[in-house]
PADRENBA-191136 format. One record per atom (N, C-alpha, C): x, y, z. Coordinates in steps of 0.1 Angstrom, whole numbers, padded with zeros to 4 digits, always signed. Layout:
<atoms>
XYZ...
</atoms>
This chain:
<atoms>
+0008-0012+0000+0000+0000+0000+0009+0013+0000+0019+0011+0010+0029+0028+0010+0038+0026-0008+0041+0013-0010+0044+0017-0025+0040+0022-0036+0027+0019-0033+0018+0022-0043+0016+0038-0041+0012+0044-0026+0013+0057-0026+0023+0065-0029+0037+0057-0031+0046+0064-0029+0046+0066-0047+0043+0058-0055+0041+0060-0063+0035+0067-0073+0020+0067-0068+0017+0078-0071+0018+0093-0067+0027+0095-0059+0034+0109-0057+0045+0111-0064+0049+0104-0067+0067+0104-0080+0061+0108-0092+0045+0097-0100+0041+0102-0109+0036+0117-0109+0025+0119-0097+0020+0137-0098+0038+0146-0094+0047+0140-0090+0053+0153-0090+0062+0154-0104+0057+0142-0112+0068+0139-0127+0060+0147-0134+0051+0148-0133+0037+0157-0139+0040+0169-0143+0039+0175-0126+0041+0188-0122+0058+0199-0128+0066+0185-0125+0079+0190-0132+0079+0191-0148+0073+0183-0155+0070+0189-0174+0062+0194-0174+0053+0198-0166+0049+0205-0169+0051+0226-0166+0063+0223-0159+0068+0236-0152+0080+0238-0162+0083+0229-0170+0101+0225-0176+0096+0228-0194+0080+0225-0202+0077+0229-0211+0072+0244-0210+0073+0252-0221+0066+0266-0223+0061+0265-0234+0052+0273-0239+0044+0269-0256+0045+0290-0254+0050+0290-0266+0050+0307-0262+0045+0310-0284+0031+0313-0280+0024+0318-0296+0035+0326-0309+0026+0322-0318+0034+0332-0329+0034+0346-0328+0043+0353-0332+0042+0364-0329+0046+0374-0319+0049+0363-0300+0053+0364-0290+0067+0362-0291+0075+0368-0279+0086+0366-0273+0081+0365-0259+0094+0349-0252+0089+0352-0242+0105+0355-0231+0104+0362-0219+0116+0365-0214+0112+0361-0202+0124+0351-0202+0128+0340-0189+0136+0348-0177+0136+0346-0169+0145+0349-0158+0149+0337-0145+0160+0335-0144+0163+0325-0135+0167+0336-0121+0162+0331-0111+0163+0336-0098+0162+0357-0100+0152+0359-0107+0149+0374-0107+0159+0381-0120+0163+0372-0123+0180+0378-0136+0174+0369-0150+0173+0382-0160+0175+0379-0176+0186+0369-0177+0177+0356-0182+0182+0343-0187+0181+0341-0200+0168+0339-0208+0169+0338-0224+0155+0346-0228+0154+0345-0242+0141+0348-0248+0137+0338-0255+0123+0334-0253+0119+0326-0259+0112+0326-0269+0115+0317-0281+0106+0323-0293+0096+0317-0296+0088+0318-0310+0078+0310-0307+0075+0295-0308+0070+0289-0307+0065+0270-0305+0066+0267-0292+0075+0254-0290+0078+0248-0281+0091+0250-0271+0092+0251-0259+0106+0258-0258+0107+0249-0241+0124+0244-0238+0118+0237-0223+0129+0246-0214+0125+0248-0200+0130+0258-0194+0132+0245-0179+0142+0254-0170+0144+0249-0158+0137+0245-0149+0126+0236-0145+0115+0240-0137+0117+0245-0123+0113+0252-0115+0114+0257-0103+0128+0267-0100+0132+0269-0112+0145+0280-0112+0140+0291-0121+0133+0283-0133+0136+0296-0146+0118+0299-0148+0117+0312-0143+0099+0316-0148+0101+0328-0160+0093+0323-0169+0087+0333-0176+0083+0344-0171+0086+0359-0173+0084+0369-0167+0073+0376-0177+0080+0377-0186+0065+0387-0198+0061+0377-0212+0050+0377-0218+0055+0376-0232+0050+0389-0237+0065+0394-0253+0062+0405-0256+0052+0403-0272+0045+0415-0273+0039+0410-0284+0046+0419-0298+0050+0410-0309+0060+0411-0316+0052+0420-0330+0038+0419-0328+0030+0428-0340+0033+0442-0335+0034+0444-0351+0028+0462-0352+0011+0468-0347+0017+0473-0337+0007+0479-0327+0003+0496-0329-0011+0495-0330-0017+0513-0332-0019+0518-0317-0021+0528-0318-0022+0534-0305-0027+0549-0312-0038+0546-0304-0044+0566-0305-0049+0573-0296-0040+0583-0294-0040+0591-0281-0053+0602-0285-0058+0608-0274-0068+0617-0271-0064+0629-0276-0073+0639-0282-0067+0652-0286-0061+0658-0276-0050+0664-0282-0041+0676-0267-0044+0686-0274-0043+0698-0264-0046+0714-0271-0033+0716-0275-0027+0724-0282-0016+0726-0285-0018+0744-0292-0007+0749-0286-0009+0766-0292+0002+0765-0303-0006+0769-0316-0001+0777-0326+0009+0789-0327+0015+0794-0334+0026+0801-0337+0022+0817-0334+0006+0816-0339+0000+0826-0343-0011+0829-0329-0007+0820-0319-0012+0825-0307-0025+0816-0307-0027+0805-0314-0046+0799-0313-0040+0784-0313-0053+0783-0301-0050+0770-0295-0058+0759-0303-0052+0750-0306-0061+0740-0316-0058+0728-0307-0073+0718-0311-0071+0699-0308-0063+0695-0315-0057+0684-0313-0047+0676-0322-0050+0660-0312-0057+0653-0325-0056+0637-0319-0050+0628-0328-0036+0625-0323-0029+0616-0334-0027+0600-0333-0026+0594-0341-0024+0581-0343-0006+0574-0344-0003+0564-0339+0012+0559-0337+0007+0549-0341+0017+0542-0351+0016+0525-0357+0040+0524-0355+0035+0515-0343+0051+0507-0337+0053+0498-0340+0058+0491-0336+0065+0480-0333+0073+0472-0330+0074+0463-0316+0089+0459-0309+0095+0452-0314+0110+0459-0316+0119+0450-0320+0130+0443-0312+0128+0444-0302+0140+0442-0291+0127+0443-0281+0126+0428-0273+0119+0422-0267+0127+0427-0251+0137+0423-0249+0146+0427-0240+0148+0443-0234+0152+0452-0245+0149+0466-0243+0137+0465-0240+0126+0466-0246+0111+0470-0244+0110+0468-0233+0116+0455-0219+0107+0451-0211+0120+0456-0197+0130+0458-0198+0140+0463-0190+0148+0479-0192+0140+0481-0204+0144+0496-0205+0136+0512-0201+0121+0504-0204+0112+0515-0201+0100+0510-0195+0096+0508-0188+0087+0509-0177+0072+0500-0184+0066+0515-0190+0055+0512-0198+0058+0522-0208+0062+0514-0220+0064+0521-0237+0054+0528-0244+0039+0527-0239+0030+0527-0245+0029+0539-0237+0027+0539-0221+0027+0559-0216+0040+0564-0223+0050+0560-0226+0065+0569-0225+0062+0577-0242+0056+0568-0250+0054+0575-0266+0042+0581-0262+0032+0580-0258+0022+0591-0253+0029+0604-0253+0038+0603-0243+0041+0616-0236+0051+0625-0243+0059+0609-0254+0070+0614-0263+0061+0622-0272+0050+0616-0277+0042+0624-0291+0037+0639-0284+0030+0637-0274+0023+0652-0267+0037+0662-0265+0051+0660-0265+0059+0672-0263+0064+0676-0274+0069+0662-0285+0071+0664-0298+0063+0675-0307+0046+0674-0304+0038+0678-0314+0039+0693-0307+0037+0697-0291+0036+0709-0293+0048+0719-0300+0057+0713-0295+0072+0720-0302+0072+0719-0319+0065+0710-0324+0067+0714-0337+0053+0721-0342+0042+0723-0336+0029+0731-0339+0036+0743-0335+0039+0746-0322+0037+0759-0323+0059+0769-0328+0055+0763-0338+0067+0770-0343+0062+0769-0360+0050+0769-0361+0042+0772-0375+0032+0779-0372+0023+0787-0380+0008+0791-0381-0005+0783-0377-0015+0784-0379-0024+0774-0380-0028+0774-0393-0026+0783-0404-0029+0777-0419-0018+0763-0424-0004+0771-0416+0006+0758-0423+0005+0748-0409-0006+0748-0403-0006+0734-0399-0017+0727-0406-0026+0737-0412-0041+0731-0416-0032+0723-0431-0027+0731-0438-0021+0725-0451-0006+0717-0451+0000+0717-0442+0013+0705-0441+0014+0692-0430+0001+0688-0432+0001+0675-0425+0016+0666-0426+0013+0659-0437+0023+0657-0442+0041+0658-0435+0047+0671-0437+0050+0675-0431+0056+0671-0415+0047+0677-0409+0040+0673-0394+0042+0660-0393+0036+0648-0401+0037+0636-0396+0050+0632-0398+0062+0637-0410+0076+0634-0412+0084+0640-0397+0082+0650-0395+0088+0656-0383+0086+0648-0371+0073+0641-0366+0070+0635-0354+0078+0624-0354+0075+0613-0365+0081+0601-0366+0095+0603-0366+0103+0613-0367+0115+0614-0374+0116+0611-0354+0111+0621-0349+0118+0625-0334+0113+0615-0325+0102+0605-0330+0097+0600-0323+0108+0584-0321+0111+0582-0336+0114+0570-0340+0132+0572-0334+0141+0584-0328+0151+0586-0328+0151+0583-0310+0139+0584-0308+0137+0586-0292+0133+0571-0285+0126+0566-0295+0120+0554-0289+0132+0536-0291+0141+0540-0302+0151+0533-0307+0157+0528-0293+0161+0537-0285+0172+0524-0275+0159+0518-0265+0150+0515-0268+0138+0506-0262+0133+0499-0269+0141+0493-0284+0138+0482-0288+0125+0485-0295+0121+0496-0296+0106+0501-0304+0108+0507-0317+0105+0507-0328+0107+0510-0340+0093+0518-0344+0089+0532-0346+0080+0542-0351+0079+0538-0367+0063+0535-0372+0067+0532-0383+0058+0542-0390+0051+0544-0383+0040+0558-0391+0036+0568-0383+0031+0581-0385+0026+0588-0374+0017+0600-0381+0004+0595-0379-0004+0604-0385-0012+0613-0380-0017+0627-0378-0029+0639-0371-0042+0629-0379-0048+0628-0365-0060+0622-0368-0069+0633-0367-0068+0644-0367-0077+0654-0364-0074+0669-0361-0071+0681-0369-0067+0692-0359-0083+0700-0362-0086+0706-0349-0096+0710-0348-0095+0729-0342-0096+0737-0348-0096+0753-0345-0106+0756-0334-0105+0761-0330-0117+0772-0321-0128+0779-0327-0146+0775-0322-0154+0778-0330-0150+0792-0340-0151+0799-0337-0151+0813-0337-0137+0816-0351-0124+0808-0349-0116+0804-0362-0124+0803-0374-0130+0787-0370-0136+0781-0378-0147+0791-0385-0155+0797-0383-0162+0808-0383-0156+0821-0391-0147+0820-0388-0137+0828-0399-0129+0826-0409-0126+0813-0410-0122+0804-0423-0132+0801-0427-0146+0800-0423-0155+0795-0434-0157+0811-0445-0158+0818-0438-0160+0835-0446-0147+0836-0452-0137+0834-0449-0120+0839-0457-0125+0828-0471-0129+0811-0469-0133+0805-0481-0146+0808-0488-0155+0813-0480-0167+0820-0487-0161+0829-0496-0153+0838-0492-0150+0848-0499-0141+0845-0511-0127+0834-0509-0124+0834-0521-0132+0825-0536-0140+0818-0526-0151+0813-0538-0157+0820-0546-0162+0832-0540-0167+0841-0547-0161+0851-0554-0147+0848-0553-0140+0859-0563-0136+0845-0573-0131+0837-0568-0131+0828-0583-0137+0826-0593-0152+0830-0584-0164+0825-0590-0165+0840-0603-0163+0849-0593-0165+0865-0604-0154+0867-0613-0142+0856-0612-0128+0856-0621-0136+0848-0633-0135+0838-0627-0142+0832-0643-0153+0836-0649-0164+0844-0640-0177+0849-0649-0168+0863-0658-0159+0870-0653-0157+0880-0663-0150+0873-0673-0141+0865-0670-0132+0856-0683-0143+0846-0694-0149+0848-0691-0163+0836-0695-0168+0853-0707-0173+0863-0698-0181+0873-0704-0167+0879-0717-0155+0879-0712-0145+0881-0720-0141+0876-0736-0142+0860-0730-0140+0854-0742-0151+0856-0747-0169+0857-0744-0175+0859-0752-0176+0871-0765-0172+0880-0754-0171+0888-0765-0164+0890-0773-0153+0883-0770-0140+0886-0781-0148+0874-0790-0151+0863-0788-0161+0858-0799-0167+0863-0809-0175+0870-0804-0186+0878-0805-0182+0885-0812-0172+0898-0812-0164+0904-0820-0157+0896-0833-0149+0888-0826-0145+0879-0844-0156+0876-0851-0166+0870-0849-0178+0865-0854-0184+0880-0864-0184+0893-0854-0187+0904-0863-0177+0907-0877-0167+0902-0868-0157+0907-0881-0155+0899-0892-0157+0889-0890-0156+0874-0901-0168+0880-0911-0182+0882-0900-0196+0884-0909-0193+0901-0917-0189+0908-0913-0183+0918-0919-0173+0915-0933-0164+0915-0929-0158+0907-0941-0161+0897-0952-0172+0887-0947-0180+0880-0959-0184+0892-0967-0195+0898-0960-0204+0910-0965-0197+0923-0975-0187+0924-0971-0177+0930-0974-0176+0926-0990-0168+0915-0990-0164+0907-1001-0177+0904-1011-0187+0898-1003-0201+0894-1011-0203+0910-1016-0207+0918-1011-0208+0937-1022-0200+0939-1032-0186+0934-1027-0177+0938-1037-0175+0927-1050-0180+0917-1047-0182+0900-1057-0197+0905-1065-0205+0914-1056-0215+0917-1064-0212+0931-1069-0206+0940-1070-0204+0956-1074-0198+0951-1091-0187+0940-1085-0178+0938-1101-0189+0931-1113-0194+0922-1105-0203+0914-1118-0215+0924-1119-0221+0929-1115-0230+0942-1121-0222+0953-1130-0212+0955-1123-0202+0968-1133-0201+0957-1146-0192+0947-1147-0193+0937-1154-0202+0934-1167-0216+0932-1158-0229+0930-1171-0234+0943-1171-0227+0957-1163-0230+0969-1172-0223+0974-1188-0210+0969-1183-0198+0967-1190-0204+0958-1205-0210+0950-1200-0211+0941-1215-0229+0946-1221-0233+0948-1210-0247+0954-1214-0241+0963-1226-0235+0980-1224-0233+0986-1230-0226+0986-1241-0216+0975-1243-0205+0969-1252-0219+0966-1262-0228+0959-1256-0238+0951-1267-0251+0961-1270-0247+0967-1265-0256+0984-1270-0251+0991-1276-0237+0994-1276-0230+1002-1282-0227+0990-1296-0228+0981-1295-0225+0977-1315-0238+0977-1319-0251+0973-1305-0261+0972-1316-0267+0985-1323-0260+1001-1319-0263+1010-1322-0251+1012-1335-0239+1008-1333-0231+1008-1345-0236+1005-1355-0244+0991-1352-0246+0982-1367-0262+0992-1370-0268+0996-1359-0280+1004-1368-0276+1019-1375-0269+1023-1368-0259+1038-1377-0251+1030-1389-0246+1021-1391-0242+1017-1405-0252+1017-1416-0259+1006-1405-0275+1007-1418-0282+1016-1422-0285+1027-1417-0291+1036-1415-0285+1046-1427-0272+1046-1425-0264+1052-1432-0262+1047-1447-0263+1032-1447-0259+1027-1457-0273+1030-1466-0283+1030-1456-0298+1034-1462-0298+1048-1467-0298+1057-1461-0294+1070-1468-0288+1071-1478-0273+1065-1475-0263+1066-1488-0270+1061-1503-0279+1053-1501-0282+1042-1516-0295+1050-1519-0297+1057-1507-0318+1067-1510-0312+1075-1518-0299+1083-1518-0292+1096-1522-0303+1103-1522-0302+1112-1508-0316+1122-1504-0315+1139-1508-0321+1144-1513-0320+1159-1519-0315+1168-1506-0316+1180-1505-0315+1189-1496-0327+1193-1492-0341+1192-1500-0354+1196-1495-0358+1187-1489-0353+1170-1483-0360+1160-1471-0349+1167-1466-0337+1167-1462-0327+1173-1447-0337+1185-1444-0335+1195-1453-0346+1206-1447-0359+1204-1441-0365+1194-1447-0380+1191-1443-0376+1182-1428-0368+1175-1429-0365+1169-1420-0362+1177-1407-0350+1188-1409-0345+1198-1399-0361+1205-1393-0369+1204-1403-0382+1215-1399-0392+1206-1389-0393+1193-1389-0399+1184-1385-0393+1184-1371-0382+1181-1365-0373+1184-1354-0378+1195-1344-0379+1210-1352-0381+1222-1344-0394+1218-1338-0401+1214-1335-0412+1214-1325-0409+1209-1311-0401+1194-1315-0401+1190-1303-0388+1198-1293-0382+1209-1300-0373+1215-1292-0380+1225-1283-0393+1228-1285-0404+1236-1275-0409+1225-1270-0410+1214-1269-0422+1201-1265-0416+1209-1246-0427+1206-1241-0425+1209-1223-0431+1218-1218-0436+1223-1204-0439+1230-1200-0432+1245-1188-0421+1235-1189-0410+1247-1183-0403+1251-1191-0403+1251-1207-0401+1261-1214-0404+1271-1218-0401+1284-1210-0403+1302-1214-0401+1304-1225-0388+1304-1227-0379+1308-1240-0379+1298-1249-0376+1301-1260-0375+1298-1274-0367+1300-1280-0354+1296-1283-0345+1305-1285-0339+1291-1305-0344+1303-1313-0346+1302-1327-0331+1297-1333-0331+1286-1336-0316+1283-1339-0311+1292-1358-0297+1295-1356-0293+1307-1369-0292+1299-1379-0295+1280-1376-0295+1275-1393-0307+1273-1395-0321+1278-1387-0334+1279-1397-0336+1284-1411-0331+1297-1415-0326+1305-1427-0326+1295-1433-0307+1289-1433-0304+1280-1446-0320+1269-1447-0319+1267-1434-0332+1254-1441-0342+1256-1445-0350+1268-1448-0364+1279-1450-0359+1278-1463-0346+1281-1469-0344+1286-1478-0340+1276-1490-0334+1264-1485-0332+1252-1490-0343+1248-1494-0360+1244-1488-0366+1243-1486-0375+1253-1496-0377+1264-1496-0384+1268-1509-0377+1269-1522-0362+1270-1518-0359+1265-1532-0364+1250-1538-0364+1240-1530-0373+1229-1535-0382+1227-1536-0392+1238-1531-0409+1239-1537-0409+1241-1543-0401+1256-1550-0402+1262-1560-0401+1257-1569-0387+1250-1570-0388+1243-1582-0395+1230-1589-0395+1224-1572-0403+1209-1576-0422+1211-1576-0426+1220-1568-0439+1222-1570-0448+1208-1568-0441+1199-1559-0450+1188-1548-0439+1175-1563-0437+1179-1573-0433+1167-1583-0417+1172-1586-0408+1159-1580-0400+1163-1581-0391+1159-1596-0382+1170-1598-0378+1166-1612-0375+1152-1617-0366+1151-1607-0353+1130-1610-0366+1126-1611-0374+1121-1626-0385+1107-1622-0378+1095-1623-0362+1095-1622-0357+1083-1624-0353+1077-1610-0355+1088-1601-0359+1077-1582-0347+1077-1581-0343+1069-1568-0332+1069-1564-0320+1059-1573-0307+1061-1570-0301+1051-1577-0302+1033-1569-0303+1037-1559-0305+1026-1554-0321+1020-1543-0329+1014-1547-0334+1009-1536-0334+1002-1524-0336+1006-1515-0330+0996-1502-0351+0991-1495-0354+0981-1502-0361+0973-1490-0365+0969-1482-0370+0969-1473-0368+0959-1462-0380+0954-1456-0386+0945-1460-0393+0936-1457-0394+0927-1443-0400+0933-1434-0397+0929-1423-0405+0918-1412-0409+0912-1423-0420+0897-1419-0406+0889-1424-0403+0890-1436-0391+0880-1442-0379+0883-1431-0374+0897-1427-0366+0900-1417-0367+0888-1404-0375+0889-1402-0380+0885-1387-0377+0868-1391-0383+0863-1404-0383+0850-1404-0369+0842-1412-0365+0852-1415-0354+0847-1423-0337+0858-1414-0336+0851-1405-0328+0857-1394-0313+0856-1402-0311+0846-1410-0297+0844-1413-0298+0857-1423-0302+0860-1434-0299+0866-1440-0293+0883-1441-0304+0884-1427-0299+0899-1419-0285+0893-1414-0280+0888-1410-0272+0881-1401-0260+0886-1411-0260+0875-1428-0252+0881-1435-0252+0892-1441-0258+0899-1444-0260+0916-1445-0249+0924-1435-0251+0921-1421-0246+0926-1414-0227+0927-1416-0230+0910-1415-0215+0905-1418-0209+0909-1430-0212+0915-1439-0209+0918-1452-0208+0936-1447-0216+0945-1444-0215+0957-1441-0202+0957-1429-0201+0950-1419-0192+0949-1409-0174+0950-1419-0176+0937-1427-0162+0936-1433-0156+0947-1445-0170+0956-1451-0172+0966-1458-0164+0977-1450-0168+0978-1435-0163+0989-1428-0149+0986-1424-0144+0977-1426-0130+0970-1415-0122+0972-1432-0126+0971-1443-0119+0972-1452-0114+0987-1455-0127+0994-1451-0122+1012-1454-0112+1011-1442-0113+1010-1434-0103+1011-1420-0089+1010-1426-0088+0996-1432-0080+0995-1430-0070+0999-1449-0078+1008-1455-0072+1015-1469-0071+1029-1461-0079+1030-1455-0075+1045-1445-0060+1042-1441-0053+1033-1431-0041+1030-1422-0034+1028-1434-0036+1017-1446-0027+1022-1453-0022+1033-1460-0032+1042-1466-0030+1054-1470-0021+1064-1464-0024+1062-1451-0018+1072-1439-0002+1069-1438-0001+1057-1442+0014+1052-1437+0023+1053-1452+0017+1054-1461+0019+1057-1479+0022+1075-1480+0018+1080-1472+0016+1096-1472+0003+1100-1480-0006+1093-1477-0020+1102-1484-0022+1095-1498-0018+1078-1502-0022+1071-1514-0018+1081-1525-0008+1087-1530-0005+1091-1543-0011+1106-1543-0018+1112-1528-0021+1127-1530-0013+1137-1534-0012+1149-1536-0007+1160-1537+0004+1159-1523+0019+1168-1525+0024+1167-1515+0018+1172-1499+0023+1175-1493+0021+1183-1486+0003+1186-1481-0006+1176-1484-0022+1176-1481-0025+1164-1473-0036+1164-1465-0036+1155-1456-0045+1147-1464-0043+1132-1456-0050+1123-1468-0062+1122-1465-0072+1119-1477-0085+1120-1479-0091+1105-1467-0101+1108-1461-0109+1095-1456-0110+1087-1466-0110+1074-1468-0120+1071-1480-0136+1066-1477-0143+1066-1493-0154+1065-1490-0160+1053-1488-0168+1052-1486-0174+1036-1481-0177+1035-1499-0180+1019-1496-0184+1017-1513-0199+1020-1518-0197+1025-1531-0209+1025-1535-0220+1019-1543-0228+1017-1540-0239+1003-1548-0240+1010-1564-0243+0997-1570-0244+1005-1588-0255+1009-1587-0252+1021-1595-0264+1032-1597-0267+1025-1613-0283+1031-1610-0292+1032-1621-0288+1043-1633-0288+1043-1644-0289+1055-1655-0289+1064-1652-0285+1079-1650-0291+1090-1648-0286+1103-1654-0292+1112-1657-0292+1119-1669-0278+1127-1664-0269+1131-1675-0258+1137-1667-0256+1146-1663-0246+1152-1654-0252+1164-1645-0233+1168-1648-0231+1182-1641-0222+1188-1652-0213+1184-1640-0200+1181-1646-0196+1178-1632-0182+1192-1632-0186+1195-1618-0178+1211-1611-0174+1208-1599-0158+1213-1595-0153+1209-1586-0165+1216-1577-0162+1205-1563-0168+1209-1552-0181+1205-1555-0191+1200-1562-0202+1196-1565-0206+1185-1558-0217+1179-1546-0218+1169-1543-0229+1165-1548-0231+1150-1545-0240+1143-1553-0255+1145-1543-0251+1148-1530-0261+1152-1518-0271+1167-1526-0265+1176-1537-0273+1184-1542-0288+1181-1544-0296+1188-1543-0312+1185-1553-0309+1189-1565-0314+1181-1577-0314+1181-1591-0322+1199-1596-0319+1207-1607-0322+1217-1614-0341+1210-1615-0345+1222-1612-0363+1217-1614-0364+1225-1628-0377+1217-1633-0376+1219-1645-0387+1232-1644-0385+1240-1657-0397+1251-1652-0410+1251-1654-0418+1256-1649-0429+1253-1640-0440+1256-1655-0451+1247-1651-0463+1246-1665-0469+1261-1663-0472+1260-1678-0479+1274-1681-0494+1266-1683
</atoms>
């Protein structure tokens, strides 16, 4: 019976001893041993066997990156104004040993490191260049934080302002400093807006100007243009009817008593009107009064020549109208008629006057003349033209 108890006391204290002699220390953990109150080893993570009743585990350290966010501190500005500041710390221990024999509690000591760090570097700026250089700010903390926390086996890996907060009454005055610049941005681009419109607006006039411009002047030339040819084709079609006209005369060979009858026919319509006062009697009435009863006189309504004109000129103007080519060549034939005197004129001129007398200018020549009919002979005397009215024969008894 005492064997048996004694045995089962050897087993519970074989127990008690592996189980005081094993440690299971997690991932991620360090654990630090101490034999009799004194740094013995660190233990890392799994399985790990220790001295029993000599060596205790004193801490395990935790080997993750650890956040930590402290409460806003007031902190005074450069510019005299007191602002919140609640910042965030991301660590993590790298020296298990430091951490746990160097500083007390690491977690108050960076508290207290970040609350002296931040006021020393807020208030040696503004509060605009705190509002706009975060950034900044969080390079400067970490820099002083991570230089401070180094012989404690703690490594600073980020350090960010969770929050800076102004005094109502700031804030109240930054909202109006931004009201206000809104509203000039706002009135910069409305006049840059109204600007370019009008300078649009302007080119647009000037472009539409300039079409308009050019369209008057595209239209001024082709109207001068088909004035230009209007008159060109007025002016030959009055040439070719003064040829004819002429050519009609020339072949009628008309007396001096039709010019006179003719001149007398004219005088009326030189009074035609009613704002004509005056009258003023032209000094070749005479010759033509006088021309003119010399041809009554002698012709007495029957004129002597019953041999008519030498030439008759017809014109049938149903066949005119329907037989268009033949006026056509008429014309063309009087046309080449005229281009030929032209051009016995130029040569004459360039000959000295065709075989004239020295020293006399050369004669025009005359257009040609159509064959004359029979006519009784008439006496021929220098200076005599054929334009005369014939001797009337004397008058019945």
């Amino acid at each position: 019976m005492f064997l048996w108890i004694t045995l089962g006391i050897i087993v519970v204290l074989a127990i008690v001893v592996l189980l005081k002699a094993v440690r299971i220390v997690p991932q991620a953990y360090a654990g630090i041993v101490e034999r009799f109150g004194k740094y013995r080893i660190t233990l890392t993570a799994g399985l790990n066997i220790v001295t029993p009743f000599v060596d205790r585990v004193r801490y395990q350290i935790d080997l993750r990156e650890q956040v930590v966010s402290f409460p806003p501190q007031p902190v005074i500005t450069e510019d005299n104004l007191v602002v919140s500041i609640d910042t965030v710390i991301y660590f993590q221990v790298t020296n298990p040993v430091a951490a746990t024999y160097e500083i007390a509690n690491y977690i108050q000591a960076i508290e207290q490191l970040t609350m002296t760090t931040l006021r020393n570097i807020i208030g040696g700026i503004t509060l605009e260049q705190a509002l706009t250089s975060r950034d900044d700010i969080n390079q400067s903390l970490r820099g002083v934080l991570d230089e401070a926390t180094g012989r404690w086996g703690i490594r600073v890996n980020r350090v960010e302002l969770k929050g800076i907060d102004p005094p109502p009454s700031i804030k109240d005055s930054m909202e109006k400093q931004m009201r206000a610049d809104r509203d000039k941005r706002a009135a910069i681009l409305t006049a840059e807006g109204s600007r370019q419109a009008a300078i649009l607006t302007a080119e647009g006039a000037k472009q539409a100007a300039i079409l308009t411009a050019e369209g008057d002047r595209e239209a001024v030339i082709l109207r001068s243009q088909g004035d230009r040819e209007s008159r060109i084709l007025r002016a030959q079609g009055e040439g070719q009817a003064i040829l004819t006209v002429f050519q009609a005369i020339h072949d009628g060979s008309p007396d001096q008593a039709l010019l006179a009858y003719q001149y007398l026919q004219m005088l009326p319509k030189i009074a035609e009107g009613d704002a004509n006062k005056v009258w003023i009697v032209p000094s070749e009435i005479g010759r033509a009064l006088e021309g003119l009863g010399s041809a009554v006189g002698s012709i007495q309504g029957i004129p002597a020549d019953t041999a008519g004109p030498k030439q008759r000129v017809d014109y049938d103007t149903g066949s005119a109208l329907d037989q268009s080519g033949e006026v056509g060549e008429s014309l063309a034939s009087a046309h080449e008629q005229v281009a030929a005197a032209i051009a016995a004129a130029e040569a004459a001129a360039r000959t000295g006057g065709g075989g004239g007398k020295p020293g006399q200018p050369p004669q025009p020549p005359q257009p040609p003349q159509p064959p004359q009919p029979d006519q009784p002979d008439q006496p021929s005397q220098p200076g005599a033209s054929r334009m005369e009215p014939p001797e009337a024969p004397p008058p019945r008894q």
